[in-house]
mmCIF file of the C-alpha atoms, coordinates in Angstrom:
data_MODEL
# 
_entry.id   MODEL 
# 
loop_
_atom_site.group_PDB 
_atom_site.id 
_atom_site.type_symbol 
_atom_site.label_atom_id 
_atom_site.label_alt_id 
_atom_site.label_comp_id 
_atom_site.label_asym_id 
_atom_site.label_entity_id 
_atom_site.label_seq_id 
_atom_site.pdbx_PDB_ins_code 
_atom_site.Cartn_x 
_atom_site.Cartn_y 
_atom_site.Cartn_z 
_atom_site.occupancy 
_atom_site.B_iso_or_equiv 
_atom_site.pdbx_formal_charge 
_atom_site.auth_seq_id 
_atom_site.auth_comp_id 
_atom_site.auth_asym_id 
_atom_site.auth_atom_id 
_atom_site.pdbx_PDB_model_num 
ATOM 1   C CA . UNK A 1 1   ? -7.580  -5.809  6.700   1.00 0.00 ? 1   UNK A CA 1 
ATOM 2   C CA . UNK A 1 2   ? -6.107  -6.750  9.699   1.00 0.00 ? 2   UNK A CA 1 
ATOM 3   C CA . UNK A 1 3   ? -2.445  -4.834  10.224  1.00 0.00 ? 3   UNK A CA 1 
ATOM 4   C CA . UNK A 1 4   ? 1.103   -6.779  10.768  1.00 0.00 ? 4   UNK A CA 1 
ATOM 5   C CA . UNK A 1 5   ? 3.972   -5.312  12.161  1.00 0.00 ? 5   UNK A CA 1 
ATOM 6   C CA . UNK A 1 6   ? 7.247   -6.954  11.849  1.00 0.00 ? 6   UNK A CA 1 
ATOM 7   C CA . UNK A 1 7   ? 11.004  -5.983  12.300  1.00 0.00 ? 7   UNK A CA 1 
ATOM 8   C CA . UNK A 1 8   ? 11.888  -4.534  8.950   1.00 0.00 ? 8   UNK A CA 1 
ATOM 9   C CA . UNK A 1 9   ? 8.246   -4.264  7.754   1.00 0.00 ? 9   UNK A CA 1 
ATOM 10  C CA . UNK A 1 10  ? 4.426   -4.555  7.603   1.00 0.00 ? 10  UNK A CA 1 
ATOM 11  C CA . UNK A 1 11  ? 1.655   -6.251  6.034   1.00 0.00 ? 11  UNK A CA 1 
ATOM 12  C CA . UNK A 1 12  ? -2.171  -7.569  5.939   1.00 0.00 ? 12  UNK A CA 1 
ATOM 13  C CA . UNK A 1 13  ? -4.126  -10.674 5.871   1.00 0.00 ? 13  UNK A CA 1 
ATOM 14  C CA . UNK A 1 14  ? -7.645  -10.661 4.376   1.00 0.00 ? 14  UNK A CA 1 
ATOM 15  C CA . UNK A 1 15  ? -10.282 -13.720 3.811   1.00 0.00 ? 15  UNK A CA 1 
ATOM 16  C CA . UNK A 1 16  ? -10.541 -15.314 0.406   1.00 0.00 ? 16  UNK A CA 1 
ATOM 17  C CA . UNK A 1 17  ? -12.954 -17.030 -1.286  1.00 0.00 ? 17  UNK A CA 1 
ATOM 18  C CA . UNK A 1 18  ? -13.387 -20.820 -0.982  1.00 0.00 ? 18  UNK A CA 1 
ATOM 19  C CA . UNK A 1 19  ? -11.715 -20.666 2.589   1.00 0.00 ? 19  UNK A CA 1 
ATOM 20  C CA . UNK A 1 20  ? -8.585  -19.070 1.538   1.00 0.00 ? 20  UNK A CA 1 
ATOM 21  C CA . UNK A 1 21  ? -6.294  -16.435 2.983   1.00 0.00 ? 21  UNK A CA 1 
ATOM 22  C CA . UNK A 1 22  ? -4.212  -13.637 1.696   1.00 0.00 ? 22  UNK A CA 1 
ATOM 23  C CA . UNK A 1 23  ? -1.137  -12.393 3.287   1.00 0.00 ? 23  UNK A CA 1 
ATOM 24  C CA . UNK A 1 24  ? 0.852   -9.764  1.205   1.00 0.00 ? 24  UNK A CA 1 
ATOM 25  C CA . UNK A 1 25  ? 3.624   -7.427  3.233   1.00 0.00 ? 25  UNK A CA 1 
ATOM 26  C CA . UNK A 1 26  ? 6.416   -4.797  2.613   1.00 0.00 ? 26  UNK A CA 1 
ATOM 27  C CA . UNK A 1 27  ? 9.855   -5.666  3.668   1.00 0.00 ? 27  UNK A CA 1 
ATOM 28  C CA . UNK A 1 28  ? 13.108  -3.023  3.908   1.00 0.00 ? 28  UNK A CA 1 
ATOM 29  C CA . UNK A 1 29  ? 15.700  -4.233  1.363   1.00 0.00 ? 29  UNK A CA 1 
ATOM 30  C CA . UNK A 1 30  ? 18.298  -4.569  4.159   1.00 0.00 ? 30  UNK A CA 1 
ATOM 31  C CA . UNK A 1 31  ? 16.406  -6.885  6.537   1.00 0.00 ? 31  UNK A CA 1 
ATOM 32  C CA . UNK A 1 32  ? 15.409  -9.373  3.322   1.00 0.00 ? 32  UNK A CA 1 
ATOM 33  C CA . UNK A 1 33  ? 19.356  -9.891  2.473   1.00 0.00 ? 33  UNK A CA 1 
ATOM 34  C CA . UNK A 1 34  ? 20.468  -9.954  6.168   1.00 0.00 ? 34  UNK A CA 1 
ATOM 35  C CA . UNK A 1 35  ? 17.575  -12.908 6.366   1.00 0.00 ? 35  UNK A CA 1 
ATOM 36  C CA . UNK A 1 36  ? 18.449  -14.611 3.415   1.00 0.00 ? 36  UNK A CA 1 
ATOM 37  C CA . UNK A 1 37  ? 21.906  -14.488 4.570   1.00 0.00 ? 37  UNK A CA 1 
ATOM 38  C CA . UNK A 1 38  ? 20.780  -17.295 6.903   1.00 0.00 ? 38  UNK A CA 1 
ATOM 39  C CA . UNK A 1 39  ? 19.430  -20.161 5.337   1.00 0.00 ? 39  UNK A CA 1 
ATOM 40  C CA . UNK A 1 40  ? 18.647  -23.132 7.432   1.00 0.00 ? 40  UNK A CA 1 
ATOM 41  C CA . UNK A 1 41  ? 20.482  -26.472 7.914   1.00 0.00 ? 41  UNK A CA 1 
ATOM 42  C CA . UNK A 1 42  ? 21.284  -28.176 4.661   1.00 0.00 ? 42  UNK A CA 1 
ATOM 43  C CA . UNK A 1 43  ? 20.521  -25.390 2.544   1.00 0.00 ? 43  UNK A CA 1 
ATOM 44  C CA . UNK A 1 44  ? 23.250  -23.193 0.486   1.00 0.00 ? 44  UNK A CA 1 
ATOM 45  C CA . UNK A 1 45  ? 20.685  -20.107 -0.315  1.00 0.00 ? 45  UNK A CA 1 
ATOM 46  C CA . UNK A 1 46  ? 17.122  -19.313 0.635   1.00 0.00 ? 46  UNK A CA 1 
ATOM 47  C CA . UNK A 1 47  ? 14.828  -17.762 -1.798  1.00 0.00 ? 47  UNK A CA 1 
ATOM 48  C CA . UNK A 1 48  ? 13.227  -14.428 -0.725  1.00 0.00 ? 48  UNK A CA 1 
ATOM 49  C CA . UNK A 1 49  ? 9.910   -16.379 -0.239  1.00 0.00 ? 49  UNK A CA 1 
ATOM 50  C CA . UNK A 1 50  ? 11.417  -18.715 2.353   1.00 0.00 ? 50  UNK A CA 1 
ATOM 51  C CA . UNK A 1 51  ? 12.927  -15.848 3.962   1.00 0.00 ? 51  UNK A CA 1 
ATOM 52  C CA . UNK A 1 52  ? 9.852   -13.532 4.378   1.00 0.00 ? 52  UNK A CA 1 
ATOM 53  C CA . UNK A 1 53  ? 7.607   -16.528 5.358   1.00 0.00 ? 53  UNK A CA 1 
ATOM 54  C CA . UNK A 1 54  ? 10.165  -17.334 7.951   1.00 0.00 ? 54  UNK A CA 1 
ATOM 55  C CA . UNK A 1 55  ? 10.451  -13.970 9.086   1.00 0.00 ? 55  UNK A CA 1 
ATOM 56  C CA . UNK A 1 56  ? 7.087   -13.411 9.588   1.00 0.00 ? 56  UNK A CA 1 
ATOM 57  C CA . UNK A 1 57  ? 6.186   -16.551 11.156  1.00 0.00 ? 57  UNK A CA 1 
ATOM 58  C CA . UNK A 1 58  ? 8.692   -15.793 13.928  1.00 0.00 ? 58  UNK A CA 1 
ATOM 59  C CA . UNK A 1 59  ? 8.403   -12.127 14.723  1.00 0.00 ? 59  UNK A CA 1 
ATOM 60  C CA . UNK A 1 60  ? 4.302   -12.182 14.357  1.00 0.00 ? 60  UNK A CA 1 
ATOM 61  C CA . UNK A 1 61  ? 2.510   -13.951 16.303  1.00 0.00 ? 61  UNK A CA 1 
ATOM 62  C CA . UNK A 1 62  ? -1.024  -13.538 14.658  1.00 0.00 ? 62  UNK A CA 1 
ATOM 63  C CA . UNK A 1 63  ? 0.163   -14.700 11.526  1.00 0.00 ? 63  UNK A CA 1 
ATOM 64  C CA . UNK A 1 64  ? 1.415   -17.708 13.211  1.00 0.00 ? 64  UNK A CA 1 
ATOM 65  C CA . UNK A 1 65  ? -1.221  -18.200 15.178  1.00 0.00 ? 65  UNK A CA 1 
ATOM 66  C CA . UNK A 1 66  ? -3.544  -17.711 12.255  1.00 0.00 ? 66  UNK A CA 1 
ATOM 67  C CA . UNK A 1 67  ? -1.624  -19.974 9.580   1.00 0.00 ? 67  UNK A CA 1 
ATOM 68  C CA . UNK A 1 68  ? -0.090  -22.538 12.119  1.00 0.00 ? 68  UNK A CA 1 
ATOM 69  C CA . UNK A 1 69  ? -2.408  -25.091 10.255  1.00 0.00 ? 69  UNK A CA 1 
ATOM 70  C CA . UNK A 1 70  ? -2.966  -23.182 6.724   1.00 0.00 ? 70  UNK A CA 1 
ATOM 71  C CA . UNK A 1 71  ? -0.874  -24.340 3.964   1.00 0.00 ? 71  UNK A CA 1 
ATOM 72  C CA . UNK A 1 72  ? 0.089   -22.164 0.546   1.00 0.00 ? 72  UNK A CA 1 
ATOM 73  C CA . UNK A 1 73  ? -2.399  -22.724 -2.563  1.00 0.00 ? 73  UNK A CA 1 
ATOM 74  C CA . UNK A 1 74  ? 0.573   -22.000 -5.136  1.00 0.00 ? 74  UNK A CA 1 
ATOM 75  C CA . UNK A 1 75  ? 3.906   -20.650 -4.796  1.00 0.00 ? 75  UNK A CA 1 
ATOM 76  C CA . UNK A 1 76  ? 4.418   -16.772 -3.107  1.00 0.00 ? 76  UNK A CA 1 
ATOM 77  C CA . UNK A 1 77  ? 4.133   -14.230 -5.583  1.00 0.00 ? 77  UNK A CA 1 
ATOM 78  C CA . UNK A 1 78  ? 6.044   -10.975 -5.490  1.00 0.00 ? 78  UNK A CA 1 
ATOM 79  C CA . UNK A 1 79  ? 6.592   -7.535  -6.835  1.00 0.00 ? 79  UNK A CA 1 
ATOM 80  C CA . UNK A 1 80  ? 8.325   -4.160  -6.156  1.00 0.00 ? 80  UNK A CA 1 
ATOM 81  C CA . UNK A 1 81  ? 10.230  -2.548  -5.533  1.00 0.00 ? 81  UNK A CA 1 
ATOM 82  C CA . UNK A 1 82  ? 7.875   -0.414  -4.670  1.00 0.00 ? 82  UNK A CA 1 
ATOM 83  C CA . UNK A 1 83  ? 7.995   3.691   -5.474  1.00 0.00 ? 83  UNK A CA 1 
ATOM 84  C CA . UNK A 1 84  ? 5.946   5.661   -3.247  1.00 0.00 ? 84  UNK A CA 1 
ATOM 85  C CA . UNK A 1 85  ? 5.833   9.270   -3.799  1.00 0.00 ? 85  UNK A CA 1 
ATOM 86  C CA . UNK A 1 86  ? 3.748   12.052  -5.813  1.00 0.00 ? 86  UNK A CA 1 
ATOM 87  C CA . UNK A 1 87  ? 4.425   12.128  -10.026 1.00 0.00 ? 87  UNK A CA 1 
ATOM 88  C CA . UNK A 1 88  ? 3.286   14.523  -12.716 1.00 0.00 ? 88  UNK A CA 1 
ATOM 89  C CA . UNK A 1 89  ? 0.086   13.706  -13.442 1.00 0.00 ? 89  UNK A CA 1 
ATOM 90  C CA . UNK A 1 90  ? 0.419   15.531  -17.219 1.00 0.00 ? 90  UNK A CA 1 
ATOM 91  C CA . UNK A 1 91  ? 3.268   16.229  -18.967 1.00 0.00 ? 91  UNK A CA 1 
ATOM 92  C CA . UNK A 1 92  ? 4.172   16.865  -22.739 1.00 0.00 ? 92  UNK A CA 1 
ATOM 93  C CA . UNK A 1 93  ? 0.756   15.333  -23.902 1.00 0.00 ? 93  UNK A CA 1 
ATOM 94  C CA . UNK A 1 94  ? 0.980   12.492  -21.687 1.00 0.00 ? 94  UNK A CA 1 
ATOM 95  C CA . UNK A 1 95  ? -1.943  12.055  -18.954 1.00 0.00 ? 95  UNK A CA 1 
ATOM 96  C CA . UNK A 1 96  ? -0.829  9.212   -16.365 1.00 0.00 ? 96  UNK A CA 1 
ATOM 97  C CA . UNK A 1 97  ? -3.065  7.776   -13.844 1.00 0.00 ? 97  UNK A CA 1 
ATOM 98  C CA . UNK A 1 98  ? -2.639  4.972   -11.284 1.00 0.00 ? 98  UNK A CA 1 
ATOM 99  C CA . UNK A 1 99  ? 1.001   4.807   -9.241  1.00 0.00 ? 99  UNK A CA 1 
ATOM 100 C CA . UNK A 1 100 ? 2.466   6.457   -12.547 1.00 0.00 ? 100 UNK A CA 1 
ATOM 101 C CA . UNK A 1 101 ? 0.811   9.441   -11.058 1.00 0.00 ? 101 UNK A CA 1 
ATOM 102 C CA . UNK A 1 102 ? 1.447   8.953   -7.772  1.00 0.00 ? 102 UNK A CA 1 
ATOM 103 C CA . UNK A 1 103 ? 1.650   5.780   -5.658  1.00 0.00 ? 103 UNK A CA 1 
ATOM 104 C CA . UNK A 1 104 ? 1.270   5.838   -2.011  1.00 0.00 ? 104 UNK A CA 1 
ATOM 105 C CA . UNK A 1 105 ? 2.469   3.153   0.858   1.00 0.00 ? 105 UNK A CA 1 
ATOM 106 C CA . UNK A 1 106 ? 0.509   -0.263  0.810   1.00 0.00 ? 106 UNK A CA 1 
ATOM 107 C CA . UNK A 1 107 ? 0.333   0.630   4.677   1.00 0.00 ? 107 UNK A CA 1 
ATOM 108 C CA . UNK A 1 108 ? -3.107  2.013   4.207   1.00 0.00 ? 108 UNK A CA 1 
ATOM 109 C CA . UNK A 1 109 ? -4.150  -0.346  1.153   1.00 0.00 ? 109 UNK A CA 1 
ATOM 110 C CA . UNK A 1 110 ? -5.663  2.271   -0.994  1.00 0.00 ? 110 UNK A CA 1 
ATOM 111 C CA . UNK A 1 111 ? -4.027  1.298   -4.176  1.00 0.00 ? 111 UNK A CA 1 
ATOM 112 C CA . UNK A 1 112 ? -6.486  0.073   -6.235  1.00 0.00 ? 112 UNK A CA 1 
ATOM 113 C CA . UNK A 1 113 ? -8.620  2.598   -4.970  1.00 0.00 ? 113 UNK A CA 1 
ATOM 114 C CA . UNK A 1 114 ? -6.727  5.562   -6.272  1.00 0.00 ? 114 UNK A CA 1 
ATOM 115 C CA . UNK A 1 115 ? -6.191  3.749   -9.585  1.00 0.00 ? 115 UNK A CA 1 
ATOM 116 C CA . UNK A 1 116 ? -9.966  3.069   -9.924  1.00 0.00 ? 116 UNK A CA 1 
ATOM 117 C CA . UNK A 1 117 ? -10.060 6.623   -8.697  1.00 0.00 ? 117 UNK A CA 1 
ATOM 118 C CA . UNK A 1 118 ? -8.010  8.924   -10.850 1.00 0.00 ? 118 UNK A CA 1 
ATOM 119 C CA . UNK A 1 119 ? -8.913  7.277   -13.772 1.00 0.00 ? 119 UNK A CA 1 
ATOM 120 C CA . UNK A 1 120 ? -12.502 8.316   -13.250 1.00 0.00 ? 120 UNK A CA 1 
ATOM 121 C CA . UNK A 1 121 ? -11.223 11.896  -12.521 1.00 0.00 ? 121 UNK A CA 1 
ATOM 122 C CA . UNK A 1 122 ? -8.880  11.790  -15.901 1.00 0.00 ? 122 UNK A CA 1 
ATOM 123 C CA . UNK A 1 123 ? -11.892 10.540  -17.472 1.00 0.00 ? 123 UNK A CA 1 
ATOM 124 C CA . UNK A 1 124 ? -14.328 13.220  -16.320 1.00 0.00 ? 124 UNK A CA 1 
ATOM 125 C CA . UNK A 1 125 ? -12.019 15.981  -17.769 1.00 0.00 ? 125 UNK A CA 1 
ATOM 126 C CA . UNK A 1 126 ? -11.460 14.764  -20.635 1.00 0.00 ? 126 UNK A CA 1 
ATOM 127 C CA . UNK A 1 127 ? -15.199 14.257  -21.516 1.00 0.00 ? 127 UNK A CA 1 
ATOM 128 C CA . UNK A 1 128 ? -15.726 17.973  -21.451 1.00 0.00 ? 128 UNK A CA 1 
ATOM 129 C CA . UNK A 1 129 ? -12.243 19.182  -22.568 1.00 0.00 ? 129 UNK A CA 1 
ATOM 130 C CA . UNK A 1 130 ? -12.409 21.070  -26.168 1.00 0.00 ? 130 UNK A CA 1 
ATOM 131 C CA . UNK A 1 131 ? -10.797 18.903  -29.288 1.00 0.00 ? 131 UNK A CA 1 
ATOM 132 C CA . UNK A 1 132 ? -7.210  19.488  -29.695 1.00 0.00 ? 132 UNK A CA 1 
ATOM 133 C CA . UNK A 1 133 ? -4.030  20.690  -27.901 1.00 0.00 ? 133 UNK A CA 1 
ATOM 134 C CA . UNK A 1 134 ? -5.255  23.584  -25.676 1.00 0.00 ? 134 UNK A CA 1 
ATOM 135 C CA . UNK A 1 135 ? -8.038  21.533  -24.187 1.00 0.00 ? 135 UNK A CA 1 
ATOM 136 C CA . UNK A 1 136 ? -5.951  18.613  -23.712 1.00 0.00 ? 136 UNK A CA 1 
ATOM 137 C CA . UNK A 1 137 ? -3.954  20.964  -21.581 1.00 0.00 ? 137 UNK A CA 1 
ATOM 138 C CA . UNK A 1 138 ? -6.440  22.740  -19.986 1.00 0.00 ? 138 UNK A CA 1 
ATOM 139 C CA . UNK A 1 139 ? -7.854  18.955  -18.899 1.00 0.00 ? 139 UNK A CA 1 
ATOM 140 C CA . UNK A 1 140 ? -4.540  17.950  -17.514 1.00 0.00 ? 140 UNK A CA 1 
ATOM 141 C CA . UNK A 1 141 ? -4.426  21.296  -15.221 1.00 0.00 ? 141 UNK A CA 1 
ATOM 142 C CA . UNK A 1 142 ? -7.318  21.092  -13.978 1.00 0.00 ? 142 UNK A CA 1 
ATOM 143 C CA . UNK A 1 143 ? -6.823  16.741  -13.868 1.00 0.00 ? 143 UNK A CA 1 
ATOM 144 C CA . UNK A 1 144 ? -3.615  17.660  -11.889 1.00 0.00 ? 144 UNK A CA 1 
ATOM 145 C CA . UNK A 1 145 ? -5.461  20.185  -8.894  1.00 0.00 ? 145 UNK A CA 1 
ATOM 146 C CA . UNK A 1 146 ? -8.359  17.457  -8.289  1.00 0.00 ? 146 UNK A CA 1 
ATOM 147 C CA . UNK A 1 147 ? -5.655  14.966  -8.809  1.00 0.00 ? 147 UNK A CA 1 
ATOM 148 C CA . UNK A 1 148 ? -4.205  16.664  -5.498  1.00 0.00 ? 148 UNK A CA 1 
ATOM 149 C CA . UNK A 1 149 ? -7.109  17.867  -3.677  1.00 0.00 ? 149 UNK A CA 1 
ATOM 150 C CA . UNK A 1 150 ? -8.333  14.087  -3.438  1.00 0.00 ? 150 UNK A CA 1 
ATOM 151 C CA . UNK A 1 151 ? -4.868  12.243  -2.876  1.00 0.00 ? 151 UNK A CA 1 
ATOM 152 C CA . UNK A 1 152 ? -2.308  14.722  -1.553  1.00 0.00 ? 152 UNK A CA 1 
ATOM 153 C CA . UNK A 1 153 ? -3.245  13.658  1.761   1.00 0.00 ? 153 UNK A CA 1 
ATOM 154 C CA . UNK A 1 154 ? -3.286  10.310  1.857   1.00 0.00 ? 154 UNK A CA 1 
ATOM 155 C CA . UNK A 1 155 ? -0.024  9.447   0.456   1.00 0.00 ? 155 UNK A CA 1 
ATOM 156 C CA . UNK A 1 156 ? 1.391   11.526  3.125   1.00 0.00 ? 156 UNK A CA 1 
ATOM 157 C CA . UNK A 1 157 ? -0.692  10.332  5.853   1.00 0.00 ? 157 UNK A CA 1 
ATOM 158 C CA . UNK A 1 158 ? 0.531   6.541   4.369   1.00 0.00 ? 158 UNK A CA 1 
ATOM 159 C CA . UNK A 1 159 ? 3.905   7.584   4.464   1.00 0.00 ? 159 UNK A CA 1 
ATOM 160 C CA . UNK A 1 160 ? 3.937   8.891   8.130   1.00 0.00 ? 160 UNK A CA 1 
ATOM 161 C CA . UNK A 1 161 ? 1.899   4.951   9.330   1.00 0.00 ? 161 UNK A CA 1 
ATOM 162 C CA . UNK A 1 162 ? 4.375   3.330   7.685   1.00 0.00 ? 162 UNK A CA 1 
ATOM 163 C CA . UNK A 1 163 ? 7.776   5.695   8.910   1.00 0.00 ? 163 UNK A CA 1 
ATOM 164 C CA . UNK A 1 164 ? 5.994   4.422   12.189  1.00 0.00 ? 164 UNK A CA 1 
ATOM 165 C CA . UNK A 1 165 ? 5.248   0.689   11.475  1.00 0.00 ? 165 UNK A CA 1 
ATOM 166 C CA . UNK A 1 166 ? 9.240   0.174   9.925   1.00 0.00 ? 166 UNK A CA 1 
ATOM 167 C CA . UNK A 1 167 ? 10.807  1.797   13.080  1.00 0.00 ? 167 UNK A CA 1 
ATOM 168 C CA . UNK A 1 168 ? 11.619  -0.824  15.966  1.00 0.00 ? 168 UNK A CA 1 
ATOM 169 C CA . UNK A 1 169 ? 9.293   -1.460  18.706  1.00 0.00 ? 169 UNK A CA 1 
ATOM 170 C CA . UNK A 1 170 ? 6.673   -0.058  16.766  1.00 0.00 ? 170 UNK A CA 1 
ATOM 171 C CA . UNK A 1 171 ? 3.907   -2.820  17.547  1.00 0.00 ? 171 UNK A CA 1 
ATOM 172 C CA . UNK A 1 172 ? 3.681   -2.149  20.321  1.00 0.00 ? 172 UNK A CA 1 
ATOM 173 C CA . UNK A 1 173 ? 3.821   1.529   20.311  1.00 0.00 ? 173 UNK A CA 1 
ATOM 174 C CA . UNK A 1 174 ? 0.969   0.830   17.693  1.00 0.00 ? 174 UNK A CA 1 
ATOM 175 C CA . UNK A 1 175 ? -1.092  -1.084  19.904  1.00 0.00 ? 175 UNK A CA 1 
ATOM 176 C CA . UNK A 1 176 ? -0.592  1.320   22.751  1.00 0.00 ? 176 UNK A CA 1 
ATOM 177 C CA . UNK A 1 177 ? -1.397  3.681   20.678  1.00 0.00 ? 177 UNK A CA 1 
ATOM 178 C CA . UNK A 1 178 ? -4.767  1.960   19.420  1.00 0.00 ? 178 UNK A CA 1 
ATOM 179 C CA . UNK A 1 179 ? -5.612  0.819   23.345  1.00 0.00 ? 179 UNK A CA 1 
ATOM 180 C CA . UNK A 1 180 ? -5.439  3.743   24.887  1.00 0.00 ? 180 UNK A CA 1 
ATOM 181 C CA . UNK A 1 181 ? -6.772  6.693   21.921  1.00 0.00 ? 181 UNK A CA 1 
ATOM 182 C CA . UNK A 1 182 ? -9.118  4.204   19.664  1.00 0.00 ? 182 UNK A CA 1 
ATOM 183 C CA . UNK A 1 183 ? -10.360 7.129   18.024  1.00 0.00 ? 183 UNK A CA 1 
ATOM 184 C CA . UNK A 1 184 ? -7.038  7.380   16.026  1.00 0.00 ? 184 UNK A CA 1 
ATOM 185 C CA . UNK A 1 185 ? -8.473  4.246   13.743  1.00 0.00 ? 185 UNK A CA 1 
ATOM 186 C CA . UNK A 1 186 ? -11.380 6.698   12.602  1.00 0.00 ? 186 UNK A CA 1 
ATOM 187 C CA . UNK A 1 187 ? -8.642  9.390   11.809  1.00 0.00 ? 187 UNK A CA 1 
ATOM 188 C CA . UNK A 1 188 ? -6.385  7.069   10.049  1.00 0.00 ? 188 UNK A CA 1 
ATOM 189 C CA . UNK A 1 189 ? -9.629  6.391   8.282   1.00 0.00 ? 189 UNK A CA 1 
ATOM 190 C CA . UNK A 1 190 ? -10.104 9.513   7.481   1.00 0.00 ? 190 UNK A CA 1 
ATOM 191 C CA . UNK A 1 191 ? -6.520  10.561  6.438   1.00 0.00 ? 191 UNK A CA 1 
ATOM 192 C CA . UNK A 1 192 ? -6.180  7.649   4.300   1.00 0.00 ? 192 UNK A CA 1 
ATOM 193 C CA . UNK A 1 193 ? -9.139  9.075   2.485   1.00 0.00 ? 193 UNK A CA 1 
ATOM 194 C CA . UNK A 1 194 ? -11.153 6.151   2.852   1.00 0.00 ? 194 UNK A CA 1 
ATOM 195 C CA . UNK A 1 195 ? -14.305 7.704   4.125   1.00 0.00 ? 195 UNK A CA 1 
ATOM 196 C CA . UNK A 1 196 ? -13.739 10.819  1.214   1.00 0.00 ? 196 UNK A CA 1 
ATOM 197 C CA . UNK A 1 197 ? -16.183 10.496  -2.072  1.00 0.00 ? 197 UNK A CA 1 
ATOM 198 C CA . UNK A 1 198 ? -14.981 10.639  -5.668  1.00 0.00 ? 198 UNK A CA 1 
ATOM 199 C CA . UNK A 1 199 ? -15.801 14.247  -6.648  1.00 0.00 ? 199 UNK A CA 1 
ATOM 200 C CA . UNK A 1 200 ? -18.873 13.880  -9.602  1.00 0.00 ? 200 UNK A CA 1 
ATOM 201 C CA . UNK A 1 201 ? -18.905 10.004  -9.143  1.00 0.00 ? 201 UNK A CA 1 
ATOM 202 C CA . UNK A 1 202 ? -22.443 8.947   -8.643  1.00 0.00 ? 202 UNK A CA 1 
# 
């Protein structure tokens, strides 16, 4: 998934089916209002779609090069805000897996992957954990440490990309960064846990 840095946030495109394109991004609270604080001529207010379509057709110029002659299949769909940051994983009987665990920054798009992820680790404990209270418990320890050993480093490593990708200038300290020391794709790779296997998944 192609990368895109733009003043006050960052984002992806990826290819569709059926010739279609998806373009999902992160925006900072502040730039969205001081955007939609601008509507254009004859309008009164600007929805937040307008605004970050706008936006990111004028700052980036892949996505405008890319979508200069693409037009939207439906309206612009959002959600947020989002929460990133390390949860309990069990508490009080509870087992949570999925961003109620712990929910790192799209930056390095391994969302659905640590869902898919931690519920096959939640699942694996529990299918040997003794009936009843103590087991349960047990489970959730143990969920908790490989919980940890397998994530732990990827949500920091996604918040450190995208401290990077908000600040300004940062495209092109990115793609300076990316020109000159290409290795540092394979170790964002690597620190975004993309090239680490599911412990026990066959």
């Amino acid at each position: 998934m192609p990368l895109l840095v733009f003043p006050g946030g960052y984002g992806g495109m990826v290819s569709a089916d059926h010739g279609r394109l998806s373009i999902s991004c992160c925006i900072r609270r502040d730039m969205l209002a001081r955007l939609r604080k601008h509507p254009g001529p004859n309008q009164s207010h600007m929805s937040a779609a307008d605004a970050v379509s706008r936006h990111l057709m004028r700052s980036c110029r892949g996505v405008r090069d890319v979508l200069e002659s693409a037009h939207p299949d439906g309206p612009w769909l959002a959600a947020g805000p989002i929460r990133p940051g390390i949860r309990s994983c069990y508490e009080r009987d509870i087992f949570r897996v999925g961003n109620a665990a712990g929910e790192s920054h799209p930056v390095i798009a391994e969302g659905i992957s640590m869902a898919l992820q931690s519920g096959w680790l939640l699942a694996s404990e529990l299918a040997c954990a003794p009936v009843g209270r103590a087991g349960r418990e047990a489970a959730g320890r143990r969920y908790e440490a490989a919980w940890k050993r397998l994530f732990l480093t990827r949500v920091h490593a996604a918040a450190a990309i995208a401290g990077i990708a908000l600040r300004p200038g940062s495209a092109t300290l990115m793609a300076a960064i990316i020109q000159n020391f290409p290795q540092t794709l394979t170790l964002g790779a690597q620190l975004s846990g993309k090239t680490k296997p599911v412990p026990g998944f066959l």
